[in-house]
N, C-alpha and C positions, 0 to 999 in steps of 0.2 A: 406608768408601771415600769419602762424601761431605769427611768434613773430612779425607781426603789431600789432595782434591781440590783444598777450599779454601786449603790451606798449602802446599802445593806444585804449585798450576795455575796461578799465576803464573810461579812458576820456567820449569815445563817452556816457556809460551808467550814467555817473552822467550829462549831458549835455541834454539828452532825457528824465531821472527819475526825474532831481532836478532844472535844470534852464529852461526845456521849462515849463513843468508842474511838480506841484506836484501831485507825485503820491500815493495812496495807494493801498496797496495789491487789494482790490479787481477790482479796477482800472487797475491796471498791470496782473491782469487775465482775464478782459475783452478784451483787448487789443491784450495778448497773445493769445485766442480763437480766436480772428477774424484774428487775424495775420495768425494762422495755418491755419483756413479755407480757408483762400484767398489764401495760398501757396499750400495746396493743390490742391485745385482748378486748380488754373495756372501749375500746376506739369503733372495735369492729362491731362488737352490739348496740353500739350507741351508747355504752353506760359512760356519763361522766364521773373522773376521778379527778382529783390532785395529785399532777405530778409530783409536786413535794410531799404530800401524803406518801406515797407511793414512795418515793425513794426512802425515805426516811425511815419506813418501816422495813424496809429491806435493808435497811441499813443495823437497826435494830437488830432484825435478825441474823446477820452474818456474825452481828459482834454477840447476840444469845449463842450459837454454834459454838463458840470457842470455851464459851462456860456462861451461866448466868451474871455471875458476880464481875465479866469483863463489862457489861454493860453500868453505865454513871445510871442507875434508875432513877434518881430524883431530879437529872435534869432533864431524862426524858419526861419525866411527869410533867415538869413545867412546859413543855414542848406541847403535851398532848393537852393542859390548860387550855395554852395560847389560842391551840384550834379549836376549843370551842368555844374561846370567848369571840374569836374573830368574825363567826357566822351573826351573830346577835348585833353584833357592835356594828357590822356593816349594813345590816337592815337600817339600823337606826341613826346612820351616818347619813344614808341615802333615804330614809324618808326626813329628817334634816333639810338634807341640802333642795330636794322638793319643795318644801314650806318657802324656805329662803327663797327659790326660784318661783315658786307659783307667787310669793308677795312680790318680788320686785317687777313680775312681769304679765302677771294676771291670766299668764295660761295656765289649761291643766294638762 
């Protein structure tokens, strides 16, 4: 997870700072603020989120604030695809890798 991270956490950050909205500093600490609190928030009930969920849509948001039309809304579309093909895709990544593992080893 960590070296996705590093090879593609640059992507995803110029992709959410530079092509959905432009951001400025104070902008990206609006965003980070409400990002924490929402995380905390959800931390302390128990509820799981995605941090990246989470920023992203606060990101979303700070850059709706300034006007609708500052936000790229066809790339954030492709953004909000992504996430929901990646729930499905990883179910059946890992019942995959399952099969491969219960063949080469015979446990369940």
């Amino acid at each position: 997870m960590g070296l996705g991270t590093c090879i593609g956490g640059w992507r995803v950050v110029k992709t959410i700072g530079l092509k959905v909205v432009e951001l400025r500093p104070i902008n990206g600490f609006a965003a980070e603020t409400a990002s924490a609190a929402i995380i905390e928030v959800a931390s302390r009930l128990g509820i799981p989120v995605s941090t990246t969920h989470v920023i992203s849509s606060a990101i979303l948001g700070v850059g709706a604030t300034k006007r609708l039309s500052a936000v790229r809304w066809g790339v954030a579309g492709r953004i909000v695809v992504a996430w929901v093909v990646t729930i499905p895709a990883c179910v059946f990544l890992g019942w995959i890798i399952y099969l491969l593992l219960h063949f080469i080893t015979g446990i369940r």
